[in-house]
N, C-alpha and C positions, 0 to 999 in steps of 0.2 A: 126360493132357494138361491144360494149365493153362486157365483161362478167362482169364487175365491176356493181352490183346489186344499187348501190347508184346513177352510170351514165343513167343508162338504166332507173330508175327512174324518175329522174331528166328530162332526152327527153322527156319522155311521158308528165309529168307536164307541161313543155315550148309548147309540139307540143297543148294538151289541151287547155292551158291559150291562145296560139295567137287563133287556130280555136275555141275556144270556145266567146272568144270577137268579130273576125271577123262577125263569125254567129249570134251573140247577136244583134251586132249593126246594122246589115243588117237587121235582120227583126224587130229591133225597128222603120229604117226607112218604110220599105217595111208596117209595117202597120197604116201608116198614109194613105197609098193611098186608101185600101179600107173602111176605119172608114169614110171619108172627102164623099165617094162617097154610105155610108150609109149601107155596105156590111159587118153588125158587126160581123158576124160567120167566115169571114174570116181575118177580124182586130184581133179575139179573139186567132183563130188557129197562128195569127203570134206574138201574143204576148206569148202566148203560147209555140212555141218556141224561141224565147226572154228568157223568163224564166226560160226555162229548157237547155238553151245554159249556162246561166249564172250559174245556180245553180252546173252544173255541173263543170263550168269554177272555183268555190269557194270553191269547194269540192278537186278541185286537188290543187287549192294555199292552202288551210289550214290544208291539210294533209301533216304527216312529207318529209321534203322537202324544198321549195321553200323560203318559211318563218322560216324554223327555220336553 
């Protein structure tokens, strides 16, 4: 690992942005299965996380970094 504070930045933002979409999208899909089968408290917990995957996933692109 770099001691270079701009590199070591910049990883965490990349390792964020991919697991943060990975996990976004999985449980965008994962909560179709139980919304379809009626089961909305756990539809809710997966969008839920959806949400807070992504929010987090927006927070590391729009801080200095990746975008600027």
């Amino acid at each position: 690992m770099s001691d270079d504070p701009k590199i070591t930045a910049s990883t965490i933002q990349l390792a964020t942005l991919y697991g943060g979409g990975i996990t976004g999208f999985i449980s965008l899909i994962m909560a179709f299965f139980p919304f379809f089968n009626g089961d909305f408290l756990s539809a809710g917990i997966c969008l839920l996380a959806a949400a807070l995957s992504f929010g987090l996933m927006a927070n590391a692109v729009l801080r200095e970094g990746l975008m600027h």
